[in-house]
SEDONU-732387 format. One record per atom (N, C-alpha, C): residue in one letter; x, y, z. Coordinates in pm, whole numbers, padded with zeros to 5 digits, always signed. Layout:
N
aXYZ;...
This chain:
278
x+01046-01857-00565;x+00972-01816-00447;x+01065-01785-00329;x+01170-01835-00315;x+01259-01794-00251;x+01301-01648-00221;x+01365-01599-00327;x+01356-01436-00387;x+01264-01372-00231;x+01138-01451-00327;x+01015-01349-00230;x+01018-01345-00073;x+01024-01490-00040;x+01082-01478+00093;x+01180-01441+00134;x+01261-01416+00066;x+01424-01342+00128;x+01377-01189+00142;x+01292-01202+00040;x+01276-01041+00045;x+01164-00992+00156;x+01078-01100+00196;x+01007-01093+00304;x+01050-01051+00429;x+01179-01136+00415;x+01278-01120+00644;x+01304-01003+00599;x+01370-00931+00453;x+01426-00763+00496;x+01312-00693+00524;x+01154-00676+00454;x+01055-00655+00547;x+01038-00644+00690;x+01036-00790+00714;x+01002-00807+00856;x+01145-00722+00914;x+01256-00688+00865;x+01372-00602+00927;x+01336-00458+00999;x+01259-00417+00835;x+01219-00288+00824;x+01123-00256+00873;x+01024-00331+00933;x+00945-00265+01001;x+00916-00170+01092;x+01001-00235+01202;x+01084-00140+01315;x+01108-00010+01304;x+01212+00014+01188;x+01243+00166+01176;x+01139+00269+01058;x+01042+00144+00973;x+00919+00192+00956;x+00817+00264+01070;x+00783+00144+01167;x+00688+00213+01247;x+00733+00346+01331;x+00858+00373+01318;x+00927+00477+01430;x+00898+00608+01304;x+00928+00574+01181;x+00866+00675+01075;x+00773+00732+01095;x+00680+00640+01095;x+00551+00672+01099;x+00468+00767+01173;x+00493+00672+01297;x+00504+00772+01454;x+00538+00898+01449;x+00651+00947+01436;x+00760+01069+01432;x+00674+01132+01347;x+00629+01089+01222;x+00600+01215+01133;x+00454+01249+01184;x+00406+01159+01181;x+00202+01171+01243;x+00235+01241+01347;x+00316+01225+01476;x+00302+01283+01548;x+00325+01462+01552;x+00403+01489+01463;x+00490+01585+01426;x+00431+01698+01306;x+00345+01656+01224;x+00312+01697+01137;x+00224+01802+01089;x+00233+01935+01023;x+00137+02051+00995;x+00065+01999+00906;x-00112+02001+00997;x-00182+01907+00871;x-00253+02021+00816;x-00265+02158+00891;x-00319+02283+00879;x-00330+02297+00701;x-00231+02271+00577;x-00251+02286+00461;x-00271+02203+00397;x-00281+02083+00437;x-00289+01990+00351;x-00467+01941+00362;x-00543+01888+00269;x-00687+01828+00267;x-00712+01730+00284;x-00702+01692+00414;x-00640+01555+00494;x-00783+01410+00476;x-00910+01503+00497;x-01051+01422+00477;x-01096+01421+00355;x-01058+01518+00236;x-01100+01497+00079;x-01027+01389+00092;x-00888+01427+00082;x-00794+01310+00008;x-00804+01177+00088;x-00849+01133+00173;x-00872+01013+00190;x-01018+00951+00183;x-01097+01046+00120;x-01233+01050+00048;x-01205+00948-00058;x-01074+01041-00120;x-01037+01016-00269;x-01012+00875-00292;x-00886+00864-00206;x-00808+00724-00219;x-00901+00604-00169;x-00981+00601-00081;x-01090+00527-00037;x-01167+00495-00160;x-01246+00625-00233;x-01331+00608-00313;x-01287+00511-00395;x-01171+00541-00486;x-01150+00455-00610;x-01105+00312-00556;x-00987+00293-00463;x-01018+00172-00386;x-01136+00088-00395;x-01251+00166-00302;x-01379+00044-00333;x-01429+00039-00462;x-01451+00166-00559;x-01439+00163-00720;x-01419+00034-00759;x-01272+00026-00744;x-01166-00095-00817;x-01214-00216-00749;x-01236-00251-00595;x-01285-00400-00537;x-01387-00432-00604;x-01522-00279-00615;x-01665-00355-00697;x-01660-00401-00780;x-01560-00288-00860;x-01547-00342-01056;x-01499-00474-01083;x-01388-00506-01004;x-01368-00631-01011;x-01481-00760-00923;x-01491-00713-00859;x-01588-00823-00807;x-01741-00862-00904;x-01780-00715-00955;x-01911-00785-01040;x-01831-00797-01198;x-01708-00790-01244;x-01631-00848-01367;x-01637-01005-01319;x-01633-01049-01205;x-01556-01182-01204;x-01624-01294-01269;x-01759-01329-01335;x-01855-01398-01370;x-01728-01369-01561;x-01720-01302-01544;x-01714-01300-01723;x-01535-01268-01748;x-01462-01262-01610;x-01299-01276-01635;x-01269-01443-01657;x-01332-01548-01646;x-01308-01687-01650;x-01168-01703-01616;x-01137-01657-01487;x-00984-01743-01452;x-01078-01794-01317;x-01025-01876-01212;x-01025-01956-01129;x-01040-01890-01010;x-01066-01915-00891;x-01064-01858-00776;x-00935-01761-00727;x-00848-01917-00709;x-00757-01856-00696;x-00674-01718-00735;x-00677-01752-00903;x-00619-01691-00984;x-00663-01524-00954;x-00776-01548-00953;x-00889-01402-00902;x-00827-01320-00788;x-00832-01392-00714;x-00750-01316-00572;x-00650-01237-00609;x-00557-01309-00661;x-00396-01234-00670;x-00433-01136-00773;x-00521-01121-00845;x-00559-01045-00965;x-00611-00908-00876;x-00724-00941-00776;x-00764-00872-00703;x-00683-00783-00577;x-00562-00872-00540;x-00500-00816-00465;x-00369-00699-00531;x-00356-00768-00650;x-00251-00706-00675;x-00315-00549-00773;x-00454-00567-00791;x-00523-00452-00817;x-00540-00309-00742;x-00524-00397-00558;x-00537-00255-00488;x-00486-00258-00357;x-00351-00325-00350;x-00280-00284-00250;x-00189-00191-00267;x-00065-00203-00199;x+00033-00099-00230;x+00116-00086-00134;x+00294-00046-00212;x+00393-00067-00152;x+00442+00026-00090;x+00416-00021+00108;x+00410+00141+00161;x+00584+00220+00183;x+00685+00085+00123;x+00792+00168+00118;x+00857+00230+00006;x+00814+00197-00088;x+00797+00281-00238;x+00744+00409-00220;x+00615+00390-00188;x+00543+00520-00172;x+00585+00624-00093;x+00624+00585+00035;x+00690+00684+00134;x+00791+00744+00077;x+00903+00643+00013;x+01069+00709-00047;x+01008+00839-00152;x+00944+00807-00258;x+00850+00876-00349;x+00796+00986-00301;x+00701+01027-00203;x+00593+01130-00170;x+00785+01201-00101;x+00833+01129+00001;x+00961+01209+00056;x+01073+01298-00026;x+01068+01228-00126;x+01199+01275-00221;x+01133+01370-00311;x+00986+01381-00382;x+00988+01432-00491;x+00854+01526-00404;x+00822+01520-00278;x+00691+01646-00204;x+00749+01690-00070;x+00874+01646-00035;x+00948+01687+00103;x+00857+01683+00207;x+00864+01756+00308;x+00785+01706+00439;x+00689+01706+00399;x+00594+01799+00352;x+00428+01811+00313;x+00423+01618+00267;x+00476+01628+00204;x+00473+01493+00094;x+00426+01364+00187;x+00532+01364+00294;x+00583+01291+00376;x+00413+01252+00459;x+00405+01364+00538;x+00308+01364+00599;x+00154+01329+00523;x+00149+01348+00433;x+00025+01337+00309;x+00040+01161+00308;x+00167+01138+00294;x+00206+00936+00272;x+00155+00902+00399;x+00194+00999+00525;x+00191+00863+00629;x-00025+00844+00660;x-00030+00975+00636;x-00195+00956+00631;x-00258+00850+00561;x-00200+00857+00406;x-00249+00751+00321;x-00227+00608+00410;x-00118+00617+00449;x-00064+00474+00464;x-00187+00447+00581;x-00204+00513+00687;x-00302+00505+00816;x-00439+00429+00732;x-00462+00501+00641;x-00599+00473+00561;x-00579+00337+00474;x-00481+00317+00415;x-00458+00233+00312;x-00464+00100+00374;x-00400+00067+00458;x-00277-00013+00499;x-00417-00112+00584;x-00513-00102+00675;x-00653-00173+00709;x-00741-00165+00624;x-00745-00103+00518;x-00857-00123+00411;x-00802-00228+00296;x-00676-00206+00226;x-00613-00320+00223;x-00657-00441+00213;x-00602-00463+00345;x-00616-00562+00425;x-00751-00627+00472;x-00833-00576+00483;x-00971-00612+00518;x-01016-00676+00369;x-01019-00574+00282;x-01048-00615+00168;x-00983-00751+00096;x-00860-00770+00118;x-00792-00875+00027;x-00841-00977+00098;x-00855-01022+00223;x-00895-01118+00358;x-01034-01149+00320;x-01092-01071+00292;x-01252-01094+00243;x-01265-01180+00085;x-01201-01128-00007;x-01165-01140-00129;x-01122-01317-00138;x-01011-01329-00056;x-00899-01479-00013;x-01044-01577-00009;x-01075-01515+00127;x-01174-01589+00210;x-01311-01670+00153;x-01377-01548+00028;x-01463-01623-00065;x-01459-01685-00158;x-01350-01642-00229;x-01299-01720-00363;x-01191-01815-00347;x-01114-01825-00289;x-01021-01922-00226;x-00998-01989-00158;x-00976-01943-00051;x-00978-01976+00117;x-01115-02156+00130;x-01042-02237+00177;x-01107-02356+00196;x-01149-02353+00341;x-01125-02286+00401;x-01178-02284+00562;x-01189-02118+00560;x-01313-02075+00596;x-01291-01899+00613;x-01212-01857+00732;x-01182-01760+00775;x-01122-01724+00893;x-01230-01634+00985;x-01254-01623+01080;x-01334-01593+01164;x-01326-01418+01144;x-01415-01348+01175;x-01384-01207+01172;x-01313-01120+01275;x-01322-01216+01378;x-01275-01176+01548;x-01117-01176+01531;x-01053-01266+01412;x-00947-01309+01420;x-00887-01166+01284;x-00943-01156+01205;x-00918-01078+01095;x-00900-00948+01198;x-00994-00854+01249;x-01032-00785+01331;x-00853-00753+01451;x-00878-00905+01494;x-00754-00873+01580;x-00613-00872+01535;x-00563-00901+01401;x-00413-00892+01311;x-00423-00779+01267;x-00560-00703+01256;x-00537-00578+01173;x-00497-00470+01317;x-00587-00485+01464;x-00527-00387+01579;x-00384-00433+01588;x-00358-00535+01578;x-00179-00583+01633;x-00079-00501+01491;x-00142-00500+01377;x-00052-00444+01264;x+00044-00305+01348;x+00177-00347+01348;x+00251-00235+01408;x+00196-00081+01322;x+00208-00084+01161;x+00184+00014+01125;x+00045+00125+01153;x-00070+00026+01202;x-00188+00067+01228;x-00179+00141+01338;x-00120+00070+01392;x-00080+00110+01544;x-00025+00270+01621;x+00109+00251+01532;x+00194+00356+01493;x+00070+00480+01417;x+00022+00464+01347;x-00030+00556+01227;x-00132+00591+01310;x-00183+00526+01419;x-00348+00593+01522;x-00258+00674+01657;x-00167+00582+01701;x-00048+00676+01803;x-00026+00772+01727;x+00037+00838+01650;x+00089+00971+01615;x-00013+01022+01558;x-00118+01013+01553;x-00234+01067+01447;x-00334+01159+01621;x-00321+01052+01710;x-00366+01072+01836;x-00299+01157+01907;x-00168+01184+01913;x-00040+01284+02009;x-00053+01379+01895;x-00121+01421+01768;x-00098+01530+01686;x-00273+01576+01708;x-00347+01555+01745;x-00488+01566+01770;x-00479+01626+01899;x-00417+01563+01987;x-00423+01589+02152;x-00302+01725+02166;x-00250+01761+02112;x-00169+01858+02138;x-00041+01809+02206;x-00036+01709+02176;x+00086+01668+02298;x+00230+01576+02249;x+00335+01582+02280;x+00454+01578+02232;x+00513+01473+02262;x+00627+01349+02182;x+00657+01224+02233;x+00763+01267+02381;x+00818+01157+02424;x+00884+01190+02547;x+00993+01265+02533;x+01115+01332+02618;x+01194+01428+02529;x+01366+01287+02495;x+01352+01201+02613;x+01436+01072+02494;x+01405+00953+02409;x+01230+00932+02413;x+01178+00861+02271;x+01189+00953+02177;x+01199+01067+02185;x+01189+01105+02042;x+01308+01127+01962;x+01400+01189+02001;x+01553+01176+01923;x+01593+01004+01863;x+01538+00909+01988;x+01544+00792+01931;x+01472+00735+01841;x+01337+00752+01801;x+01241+00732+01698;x+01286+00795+01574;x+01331+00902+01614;x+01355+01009+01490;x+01431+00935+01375;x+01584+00905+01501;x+01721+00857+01434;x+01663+00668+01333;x+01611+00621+01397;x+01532+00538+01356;x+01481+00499+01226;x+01358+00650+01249;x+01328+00661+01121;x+01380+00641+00993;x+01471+00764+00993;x+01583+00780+00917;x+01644+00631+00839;x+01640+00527+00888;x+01659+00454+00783;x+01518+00360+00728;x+01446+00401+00713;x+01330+00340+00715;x+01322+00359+00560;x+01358+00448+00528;x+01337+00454+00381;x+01433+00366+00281;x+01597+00393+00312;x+01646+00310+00219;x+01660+00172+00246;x+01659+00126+00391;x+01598+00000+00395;x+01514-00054+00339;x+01368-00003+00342;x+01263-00005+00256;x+01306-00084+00103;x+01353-00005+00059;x+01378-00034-00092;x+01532-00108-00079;x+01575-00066+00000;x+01676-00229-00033;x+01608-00376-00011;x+01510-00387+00073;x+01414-00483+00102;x+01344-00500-00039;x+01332-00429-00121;x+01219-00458-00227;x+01288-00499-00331;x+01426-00425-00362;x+01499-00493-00488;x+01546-00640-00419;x+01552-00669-00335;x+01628-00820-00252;x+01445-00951-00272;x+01387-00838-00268;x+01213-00925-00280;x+01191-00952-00422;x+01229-00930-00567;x+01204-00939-00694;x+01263-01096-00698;x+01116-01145-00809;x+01179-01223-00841;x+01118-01248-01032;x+01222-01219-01083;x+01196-01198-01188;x+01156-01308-01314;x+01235-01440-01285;x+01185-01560-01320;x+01048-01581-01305;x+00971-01557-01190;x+00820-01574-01186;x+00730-01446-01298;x+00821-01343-01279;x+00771-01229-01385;x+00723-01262-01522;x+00786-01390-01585;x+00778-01432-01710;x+00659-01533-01732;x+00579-01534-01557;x+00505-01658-01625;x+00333-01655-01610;x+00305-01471-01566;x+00189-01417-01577;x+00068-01447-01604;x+00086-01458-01745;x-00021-01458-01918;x-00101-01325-01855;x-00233-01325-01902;x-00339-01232-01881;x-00381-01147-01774;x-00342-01254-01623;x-00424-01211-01527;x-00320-01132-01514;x-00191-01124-01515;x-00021-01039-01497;x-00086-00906-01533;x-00099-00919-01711;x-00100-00813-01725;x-00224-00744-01727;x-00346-00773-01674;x-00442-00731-01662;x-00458-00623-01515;x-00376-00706-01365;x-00309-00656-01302;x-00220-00547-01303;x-00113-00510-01407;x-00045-00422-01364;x-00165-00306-01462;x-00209-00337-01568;x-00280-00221-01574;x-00396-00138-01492;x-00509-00265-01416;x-00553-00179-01360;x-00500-00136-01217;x-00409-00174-01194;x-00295-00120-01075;x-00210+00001-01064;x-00150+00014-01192;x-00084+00153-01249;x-00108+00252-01326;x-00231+00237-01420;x-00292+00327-01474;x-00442+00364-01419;x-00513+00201-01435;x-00665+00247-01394;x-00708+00293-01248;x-00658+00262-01137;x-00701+00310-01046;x-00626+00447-00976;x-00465+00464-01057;x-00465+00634-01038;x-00559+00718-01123;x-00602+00714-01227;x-00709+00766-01331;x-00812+00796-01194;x-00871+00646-01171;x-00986+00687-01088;x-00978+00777-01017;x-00869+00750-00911;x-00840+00871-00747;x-00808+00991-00822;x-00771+01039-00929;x-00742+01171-00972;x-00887+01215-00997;x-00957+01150-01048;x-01122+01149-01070;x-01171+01214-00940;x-01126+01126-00829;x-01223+01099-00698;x-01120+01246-00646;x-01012+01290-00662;x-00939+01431-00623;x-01053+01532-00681;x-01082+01518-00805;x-01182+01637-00887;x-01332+01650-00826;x-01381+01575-00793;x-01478+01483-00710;x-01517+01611-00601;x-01404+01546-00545;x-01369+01588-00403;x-01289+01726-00347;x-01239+01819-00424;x-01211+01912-00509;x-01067+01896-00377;x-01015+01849-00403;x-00845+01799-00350;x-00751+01807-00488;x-00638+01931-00419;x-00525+01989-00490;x-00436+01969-00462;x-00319+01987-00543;x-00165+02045-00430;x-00100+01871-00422;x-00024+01937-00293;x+00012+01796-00267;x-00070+01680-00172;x-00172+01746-00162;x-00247+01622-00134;x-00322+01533-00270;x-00366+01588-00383;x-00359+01511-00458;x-00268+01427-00524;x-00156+01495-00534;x-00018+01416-00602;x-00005+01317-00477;x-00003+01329-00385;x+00021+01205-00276;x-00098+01073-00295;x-00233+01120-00325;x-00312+01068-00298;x-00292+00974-00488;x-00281+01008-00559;x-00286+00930-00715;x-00154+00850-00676;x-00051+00902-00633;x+00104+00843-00659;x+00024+00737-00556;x-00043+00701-00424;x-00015+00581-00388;x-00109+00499-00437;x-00227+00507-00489;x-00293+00461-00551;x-00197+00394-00695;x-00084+00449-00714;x-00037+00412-00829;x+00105+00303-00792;x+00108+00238-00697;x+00218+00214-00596;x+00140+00068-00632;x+00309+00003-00641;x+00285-00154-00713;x+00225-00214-00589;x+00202-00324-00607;x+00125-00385-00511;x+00269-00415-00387;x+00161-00447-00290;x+00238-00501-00132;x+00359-00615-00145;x+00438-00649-00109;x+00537-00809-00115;x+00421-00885+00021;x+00405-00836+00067;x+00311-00865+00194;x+00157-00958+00124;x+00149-00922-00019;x+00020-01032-00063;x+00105-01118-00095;x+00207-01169-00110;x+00245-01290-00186;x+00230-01376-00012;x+00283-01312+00063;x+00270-01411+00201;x+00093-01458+00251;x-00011-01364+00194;x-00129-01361+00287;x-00218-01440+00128;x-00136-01490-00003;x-00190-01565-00121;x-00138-01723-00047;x-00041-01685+00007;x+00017-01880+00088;x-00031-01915+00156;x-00049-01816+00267;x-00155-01852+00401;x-00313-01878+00339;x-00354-01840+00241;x-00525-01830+00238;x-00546-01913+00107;x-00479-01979+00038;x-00530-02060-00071;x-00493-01965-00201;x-00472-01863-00224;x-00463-01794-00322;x-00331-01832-00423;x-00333-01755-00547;x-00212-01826-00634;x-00114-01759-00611;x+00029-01824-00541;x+00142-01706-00484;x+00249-01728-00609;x+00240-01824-00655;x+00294-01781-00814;x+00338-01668-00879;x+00137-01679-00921;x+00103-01550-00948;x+00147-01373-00866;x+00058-01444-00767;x+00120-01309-00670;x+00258-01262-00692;x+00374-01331-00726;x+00502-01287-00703;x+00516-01245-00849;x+00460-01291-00925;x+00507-01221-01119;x+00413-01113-01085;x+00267-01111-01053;x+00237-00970-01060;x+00319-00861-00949;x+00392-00889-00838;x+00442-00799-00781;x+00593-00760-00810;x+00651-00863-00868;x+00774-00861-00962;x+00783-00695-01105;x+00660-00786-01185;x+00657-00672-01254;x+00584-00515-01249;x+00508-00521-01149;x+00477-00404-01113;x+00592-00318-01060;x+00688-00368-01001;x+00747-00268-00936;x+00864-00250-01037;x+00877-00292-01160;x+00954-00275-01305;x+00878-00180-01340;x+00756-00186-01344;x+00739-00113-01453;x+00662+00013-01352;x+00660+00038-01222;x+00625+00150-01195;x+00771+00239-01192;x+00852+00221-01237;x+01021+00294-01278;x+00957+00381-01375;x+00869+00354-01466;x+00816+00431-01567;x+00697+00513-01510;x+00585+00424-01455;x+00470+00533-01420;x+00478+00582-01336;x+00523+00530-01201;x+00550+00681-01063;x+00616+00817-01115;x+00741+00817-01203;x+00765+00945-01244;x+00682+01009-01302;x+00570+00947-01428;x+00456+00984-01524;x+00390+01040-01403;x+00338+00991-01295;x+00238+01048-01207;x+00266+01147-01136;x+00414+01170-01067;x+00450+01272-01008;x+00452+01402-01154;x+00504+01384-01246;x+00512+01494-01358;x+00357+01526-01385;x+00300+01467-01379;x+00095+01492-01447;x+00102+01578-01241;x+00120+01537-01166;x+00047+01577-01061;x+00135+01712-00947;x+00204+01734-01042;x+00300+01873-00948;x+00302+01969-01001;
């Protein structure tokens, strides 16, 4: 568990030159080609898809409360610095801008959802909604992702020396990112799964990109807004649930083998998804 928390502070590092990402590109961004309201039709849709399916499965999965959660969380979150390096490297700016949308959308639904999830099946004291409500406005990324989403709506441009500085910023947001995530593995916990592990990475890496490619056809979303929209849907779960399985009663055990091996074995399916979706 250690691992996980070490790998947590490079997180909490990266945030910083995350949220300046974020900002910079939302603010900055030609949304003119891309299908900005299908595709977050899409990724939404199968999202709640995947919370129902699992929620009316849970009578006949016979694992434990706990156990449920991390099963549940690690079903439909997602790792927003995986995903960003990914949509950047293999969809270039379009790509970029398609991620930071997702992430705007992803990143409080998430979160609302897993908090709800903790809260009934786990959680020995619930948490108030006023309080849920107010961690999700303080989330820097939320923050960031409604600021630049707002200065790209309004017509209007960051200051002319915040922005060279946000920019430069940015710029390491990505390989930080993933140096933070290989420093977050912890692979000893990877080995000690059983069922709910691997029940997790499947419907995490196969079944709920299936769905959003579904909910793309649906929704008749192409291009690179669909390849953005399946690839994050296909994005191992958060390091961020193993911290919010400690705080809320949930199994962080668990949490850390299912987020361990997800991000092993999405080495194999993020490429599968970018090749099916370009």
């Amino acid at each position: 568990m250690t691992t996980i928390l070490f790998g947590m502070l490079g997180f909490t590092v990266t945030i910083v030159v995350l949220t300046a990402l974020l900002l910079t590109t939302l603010a900055s961004a030609e949304f003119g080609d891309l299908e900005v309201l299908p595709m977050t039709a899409a990724i939404a849709a199968a999202v709640l898809a995947m919370a129902a399916g699992l929620l009316a499965a849970r009578p006949w999965l016979r694992m434990g409360g706990a156990t449920f959660t991390s099963l549940f969380q690690g079903s439909i979150r997602f790792n927003t610095y995986i995903g960003l390096a990914a949509a950047s490297g293999a969809l270039g700016a379009a790509g970029l801008a398609a991620a930071a949308v997702a992430v705007a959308l992803l990143v409080p639904l998430g979160n609302l959802l897993s908090v709800a999830a903790l809260a009934w099946h786990a959680a020995s004291a619930r948490p108030r909604p006023a309080e849920v409500l107010r961690q999700l406005a303080l989330n820097p990324l939320i923050l960031a992702s409604a600021l630049g989403i707002a200065i790209n709506i309004g017509g209007l441009e960051l200051p002319p020396v915040l922005d060279p500085l946000l920019t430069v910023l940015g710029r390491g947001a990505l390989p930080l990112g993933l140096l933070a995530v290989g420093a977050g593995l912890d692979f000893a916990a990877a080995r000690l799964g059983g069922r709910p592990l691997a029940l997790a990475c499947l419907l995490k890496l196969a079944i709920l990109p299936a769905l959003t490619a579904l909910g793309c056809w649906i929704f008749g979303v192409a291009g690179v807004a669909a390849a953005v929209a399946v690839l994050f849907n296909g994005l191992p779960t958060a390091p961020s649930a193993y911290i919010l399985a400690r705080q809320m009663g949930g199994e962080a055990k668990l949490m850390a083998s299912i987020i361990t091996a997800q991000v092993a074995l999405s080495a194999i399916t993020l490429p599968v998804i970018l090749i099916l979706m370009t």
